[in-house]
N, C-alpha and C positions, 0 to 999 in steps of 0.2 A: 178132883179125879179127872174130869174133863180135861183140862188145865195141863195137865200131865200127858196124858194121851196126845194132847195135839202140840205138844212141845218135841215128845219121842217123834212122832211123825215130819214134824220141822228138820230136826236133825239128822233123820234118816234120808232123805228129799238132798239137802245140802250135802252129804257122803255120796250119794247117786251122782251128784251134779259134777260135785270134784271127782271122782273116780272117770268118770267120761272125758271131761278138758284133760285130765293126763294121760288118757287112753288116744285123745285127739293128738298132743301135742308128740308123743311118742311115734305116730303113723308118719305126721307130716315131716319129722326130724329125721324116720326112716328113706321118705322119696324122695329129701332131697339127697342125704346120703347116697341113694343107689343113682338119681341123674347128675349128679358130678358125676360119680364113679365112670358111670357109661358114656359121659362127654368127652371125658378126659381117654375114655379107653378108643374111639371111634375118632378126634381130632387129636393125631398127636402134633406138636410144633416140629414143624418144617420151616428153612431157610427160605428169604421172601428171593424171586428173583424180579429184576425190573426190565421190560423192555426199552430199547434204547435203540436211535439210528445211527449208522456208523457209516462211514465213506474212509474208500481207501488211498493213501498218502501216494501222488503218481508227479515227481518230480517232473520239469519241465520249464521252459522258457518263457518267461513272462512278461510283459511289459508293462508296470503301473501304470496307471492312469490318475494324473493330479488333479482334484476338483478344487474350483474356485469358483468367484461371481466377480462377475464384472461390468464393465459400462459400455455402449458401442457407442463411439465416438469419429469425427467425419473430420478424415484425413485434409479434404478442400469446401473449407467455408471460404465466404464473401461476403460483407458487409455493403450491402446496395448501397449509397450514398449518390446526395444530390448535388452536382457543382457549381449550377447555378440558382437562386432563386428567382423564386417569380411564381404565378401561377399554376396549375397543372392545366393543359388542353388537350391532352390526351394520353390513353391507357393502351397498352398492350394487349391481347387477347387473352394470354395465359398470367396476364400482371394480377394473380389472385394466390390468396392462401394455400400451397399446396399444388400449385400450376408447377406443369414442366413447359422447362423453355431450354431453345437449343442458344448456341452460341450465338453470339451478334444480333440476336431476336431483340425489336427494342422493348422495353419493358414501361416507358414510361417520356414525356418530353411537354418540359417547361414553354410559357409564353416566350416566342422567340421576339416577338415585332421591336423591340427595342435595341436588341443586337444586331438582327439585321438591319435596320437604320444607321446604327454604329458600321457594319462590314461595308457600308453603302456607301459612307461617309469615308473608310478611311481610304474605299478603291476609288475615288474624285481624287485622292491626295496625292494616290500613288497613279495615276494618268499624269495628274501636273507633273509629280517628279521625273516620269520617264520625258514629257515636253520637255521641260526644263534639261534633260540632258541630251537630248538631240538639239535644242537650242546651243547650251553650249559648246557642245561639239561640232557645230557649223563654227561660231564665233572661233573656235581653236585651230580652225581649217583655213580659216582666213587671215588670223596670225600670223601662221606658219607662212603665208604666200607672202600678208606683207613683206615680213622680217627675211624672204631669200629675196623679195625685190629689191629693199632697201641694201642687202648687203650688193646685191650685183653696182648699183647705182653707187656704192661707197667702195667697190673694184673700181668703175670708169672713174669715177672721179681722183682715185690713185693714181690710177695709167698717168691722167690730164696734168697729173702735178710732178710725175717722172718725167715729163714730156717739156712740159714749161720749164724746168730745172735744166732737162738737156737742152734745150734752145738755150739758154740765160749760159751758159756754160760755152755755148760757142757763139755767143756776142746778138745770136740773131734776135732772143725775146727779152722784155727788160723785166724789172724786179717787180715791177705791180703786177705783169700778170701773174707769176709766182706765187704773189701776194692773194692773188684771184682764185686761184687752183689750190692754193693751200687752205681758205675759206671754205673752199667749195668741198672739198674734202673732208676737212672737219665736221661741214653741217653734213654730210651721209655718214659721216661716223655716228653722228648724235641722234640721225635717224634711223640708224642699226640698233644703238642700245634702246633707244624708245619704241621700235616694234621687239625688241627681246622685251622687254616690260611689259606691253602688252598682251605678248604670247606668253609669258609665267603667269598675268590676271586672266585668262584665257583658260590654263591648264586650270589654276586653282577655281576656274568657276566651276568647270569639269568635272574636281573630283566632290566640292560642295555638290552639286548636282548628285552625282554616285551617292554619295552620304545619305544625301534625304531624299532618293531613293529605297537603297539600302532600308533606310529605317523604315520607310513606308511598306516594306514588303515584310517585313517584321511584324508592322501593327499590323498588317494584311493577315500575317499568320494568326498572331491572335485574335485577332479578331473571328476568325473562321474557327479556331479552336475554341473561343467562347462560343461562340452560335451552336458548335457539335456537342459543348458541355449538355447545353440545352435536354438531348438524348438521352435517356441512358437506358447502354444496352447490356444483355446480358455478356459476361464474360467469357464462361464455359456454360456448357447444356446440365442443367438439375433442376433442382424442384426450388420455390418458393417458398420461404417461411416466415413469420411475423413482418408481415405485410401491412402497410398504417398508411396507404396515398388512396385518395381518392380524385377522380375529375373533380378540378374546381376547386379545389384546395391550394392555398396558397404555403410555398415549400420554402426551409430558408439555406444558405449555402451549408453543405457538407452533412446534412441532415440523415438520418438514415431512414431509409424509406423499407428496406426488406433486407431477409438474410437467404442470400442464396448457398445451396447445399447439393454435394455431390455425391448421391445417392449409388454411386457404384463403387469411391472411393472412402471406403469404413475402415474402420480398426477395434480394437475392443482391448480398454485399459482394465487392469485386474491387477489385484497386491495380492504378494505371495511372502508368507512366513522367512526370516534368514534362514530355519532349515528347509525346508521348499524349497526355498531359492537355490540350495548349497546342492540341489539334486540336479539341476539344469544347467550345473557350470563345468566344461571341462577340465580336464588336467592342469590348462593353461585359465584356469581361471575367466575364459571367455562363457558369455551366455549362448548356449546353441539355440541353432532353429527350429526347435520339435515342433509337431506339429499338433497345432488347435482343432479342437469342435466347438465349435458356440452354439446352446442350447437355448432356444426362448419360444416357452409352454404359451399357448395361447388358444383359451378357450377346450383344453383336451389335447391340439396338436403341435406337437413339434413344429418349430421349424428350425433347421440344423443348415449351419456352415460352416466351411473349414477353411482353416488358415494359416500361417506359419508365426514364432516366437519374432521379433523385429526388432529390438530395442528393449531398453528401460530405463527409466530417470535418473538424470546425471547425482540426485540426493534425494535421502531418505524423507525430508519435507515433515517440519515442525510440527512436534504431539503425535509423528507417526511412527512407526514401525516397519520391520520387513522393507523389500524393494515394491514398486511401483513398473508394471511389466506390460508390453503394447507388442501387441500380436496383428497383423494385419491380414484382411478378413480379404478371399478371394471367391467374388460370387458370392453375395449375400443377401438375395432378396425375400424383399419382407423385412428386414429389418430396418431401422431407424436410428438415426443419432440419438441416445439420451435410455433407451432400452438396455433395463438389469435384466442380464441375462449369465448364464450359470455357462462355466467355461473351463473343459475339460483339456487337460496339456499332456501329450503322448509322452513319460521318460523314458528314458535308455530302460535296452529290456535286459531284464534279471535272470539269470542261469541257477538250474538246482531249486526251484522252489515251489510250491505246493500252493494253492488258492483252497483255502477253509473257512467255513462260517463261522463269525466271528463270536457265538455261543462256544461255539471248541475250546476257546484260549479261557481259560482258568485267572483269574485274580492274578497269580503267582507267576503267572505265565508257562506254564504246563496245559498238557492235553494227556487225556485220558483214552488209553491206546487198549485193545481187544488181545487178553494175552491166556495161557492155556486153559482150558475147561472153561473158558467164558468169562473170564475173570480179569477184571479192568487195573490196567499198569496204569501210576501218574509218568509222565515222561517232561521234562522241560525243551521246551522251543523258542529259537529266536525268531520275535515277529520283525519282520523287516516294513512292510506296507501296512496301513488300515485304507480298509477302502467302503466306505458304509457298511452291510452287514458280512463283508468276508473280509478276510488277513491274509496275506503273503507273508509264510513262513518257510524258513531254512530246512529241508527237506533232507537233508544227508543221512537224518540216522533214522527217520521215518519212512523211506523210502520202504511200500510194498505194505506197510503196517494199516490198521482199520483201526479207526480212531472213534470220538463219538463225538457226535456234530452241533446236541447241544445237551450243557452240563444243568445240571441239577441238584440242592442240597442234599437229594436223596440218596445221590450217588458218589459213588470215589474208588480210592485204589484200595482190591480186595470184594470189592461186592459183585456177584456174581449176574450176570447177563443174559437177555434172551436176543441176541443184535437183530437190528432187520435191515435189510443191503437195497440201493437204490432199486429201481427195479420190482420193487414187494417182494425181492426174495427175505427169507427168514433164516436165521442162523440154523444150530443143530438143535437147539432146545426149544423150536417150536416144532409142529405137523408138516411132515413131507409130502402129503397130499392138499390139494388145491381147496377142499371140500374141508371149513371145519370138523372138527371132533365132537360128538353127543354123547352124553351121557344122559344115564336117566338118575331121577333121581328121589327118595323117599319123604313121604311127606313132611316130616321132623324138618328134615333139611332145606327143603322146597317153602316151608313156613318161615323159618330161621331169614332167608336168602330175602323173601318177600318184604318183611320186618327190618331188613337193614334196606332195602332200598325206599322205602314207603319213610322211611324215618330221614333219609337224605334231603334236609332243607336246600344243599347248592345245588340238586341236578335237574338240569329244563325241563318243565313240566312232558314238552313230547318223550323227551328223550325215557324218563321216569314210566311212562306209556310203554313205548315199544319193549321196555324191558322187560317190566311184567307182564305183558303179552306170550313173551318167548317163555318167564319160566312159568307160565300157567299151562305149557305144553308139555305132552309126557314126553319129550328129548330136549335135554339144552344143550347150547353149547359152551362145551366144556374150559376154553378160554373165557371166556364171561363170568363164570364159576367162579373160577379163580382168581381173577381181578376184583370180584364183589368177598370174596373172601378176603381177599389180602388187606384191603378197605376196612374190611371189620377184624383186622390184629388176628386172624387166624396163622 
């Protein structure tokens, strides 16, 4: 009977138990019932709109600007070399690494003592030779005297045998003195040809004499050109570069001892693409003279020069590309032969075109253009320039239009807009007062709003801070609102 009693009592306990959990589970099926109902009746869906910046399309005259890198390079090098060898005895003041030196400055000069022995030697040579031909240009002076003596002396002795002829003709003189005077005649004839022979040994000692002369004033020269080799000076006024002499150092001919460089006369070679190139050639297929900036960053500053286009290489040059382009640098200091430096070229300026950030231009090459009730057009544009982060585009049917400046998956043609114009002006669909908008706001929603930012693992911890700061205040602002909403699919 017991048995029974507490069996009834078991199963009344277990009827208790279930009647309650479906009493439970009836309440809990009710509130959520009724909080859907009231979510859905207090957040309806609304269209998301996205803020977005916009600049407006203001045709005008432009001039690209072509960037390249390039090399600066020294229009007047000079290869120091030595012409004589020999020892070094002495150095230049500024004959060091880096030394400026002016024109004709000597920079360095070999042991001379052996050439000047030599120039020593050859002027004894050329003293004799000038002896020698005042020598025999007396001996020629005296020729010439014999040889008019001799011929006067072979005149009388003519007369004397015209004379003995006419006697013998009128009986008075006889046939031997004839014989006498025609002897005597003879011998000043033979003494005429033999001072003529003397005076031709005469002239020709003369011009021997002139001859080695002559050459001795020759070895004279060089020999004074070897002794100057000895020197060497600077050419033009520049700087010193790889410099290897030292005092005492023995040098050998033609050696290079330094590379002198003309630090006012640079240039700066750059390759430029064939279409590059096709942009700096005129009508006539000539390359124009635009004009350069050469930029080279050092340490934080600039240091900038300009210069004009000059040339460029008569061939394209094996495994390359593009032309090869040399622009000459006017006023360039600080700069260096052998310095990569980044090198801007002025092109002919372009009429009708627009400068936009180059986020604007779309894949497809479209921009997304501000068109009625805020509501974004795709429109197609021809980019004519890239220029790092902005494009030169064809402005004719943009002209006056408000475009947007950078694109986003989130956006395209048809999604509606809140624009904001440089300046922080703001389109129509944000607040015309300067002073955000507050709303206040109920604690449901004030929970909700806390709950999505507390839950946001990407947002910087300050940032995360200041927000909940603001909505723990009984006014937010009402832009905030709706950004933290739109975030959470409202």
């Amino acid at each position: 009977m017991r048995f029974f009693r507490r069996s009834l009592t078991g199963l009344f306990l277990l009827a208790v138990t279930a009647a309650l959990l479906a009493l439970a589970a009836d309440t809990i099926r009710s509130a959520v019932e009724t909080r859907m109902a009231r979510e859905n009746a207090t957040r309806p869906v609304r269209e998301r709109v996205f803020a977005v910046n916009v600049v407006t399309v203001t045709p005008e005259t432009i001039a690209p600007v072509l960037e390249a890198f390039g090399e600066v390079r020294a229009r007047r090098s000079l290869e120091v070399r030595v012409q004589a060898g020999g020892p070094v005895v002495e150095l230049g003041e500024a004959f060091e690494e880096g030394g400026q030196v002016e024109a004709g400055q000597l920079l360095l000069r070999v042991d001379p003592t052996d050439l000047e022995d030599a120039l020593a030697l050859v002027r004894t040579d050329m003293a004799e030779a000038e002896a020698e031909v005042r020598d025999a240009a007396a001996a020629l002076d005296i020729s010439r005297d014999d040889l008019d003596s001799a011929r006067a002396q072979a005149e009388l002795r003519e007369q004397a045998l015209d004379r003995q002829r006419d006697l013998a003709t009128r009986g008075v003189g006889t046939e031997a003195q004839v014989e006498t005077a025609a002897l005597a005649a003879a011998a000043a004839d033979q003494a005429v040809l033999s001072r003529r022979s003397a005076l031709a040994t005469a002239e020709a000692r003369v011009a021997q004499a002139e001859n080695r002369l002559a050459r001795s004033r020759i070895s004279l020269e060089e020999a004074e050109r070897r002794l100057a080799e000895t020197e060497v000076r600077a050419t033009f006024s520049g700087r010193l570069s790889n410099v290897n002499a030292v005092e005492g150092r023995i040098v050998t001919p033609n050696e290079q001892i330094a590379t002198l460089v003309d630090p006012d006369a640079l240039e700066v070679s750059f390759r430029l693409s064939t279409a590059q190139y096709a942009r700096l050639v005129n009508d006539a297929g000539q390359l124009i003279d635009a004009d350069v900036t050469v930029r080279l960053a050092v340490s934080g500053v600039d240091l900038l020069a300009q210069g004009r286009i000059d040339r460029e290489s008569a061939e394209v040059g094996d495994g390359q590309t593009g032309r090869l382009i040399f622009a000459r640098l006017e006023g360039a200091p600080g700069f260096r032969p052998g310095d990569f430096v980044t090198v801007e070229i002025q092109e002919p300026a372009l009429r009708g075109v627009a400068r936009l950030p180059a986020a604007a231009i779309g894949t497809t090459g479209t921009v997304l253009a501000l068109g009625e009730e805020d509501r974004l057009e795709e429109l197609p544009v021809e980019v004519l320039r890239r220029q790092g982060d902005t494009v030169l585009v064809r402005a004719r049917d943009l002209a006056g239009r408000e475009v947007v400046t950078e694109r986003t998956p989130m956006i395209g043609a048809g999604i509606k807009v809140r624009p904001f114009r440089e300046g922080g002006e703001e389109g129509d669909g944000g607040s015309a007062s300067s002073e955000p908008e507050m709303i206040t706001l109920d604690d449901e929603r004030r929970a909700r709003l806390i709950e999505a930012v507390e839950g946001n693992s990407f947002m910087p911890a300050d940032a995360k801070e200041r927000i909940l700061n603001q909505l723990g205040q009984p006014e937010v602002p009402a832009r905030m609102v709706e950004r933290i909403e739109s975030r959470m699919g409202g």
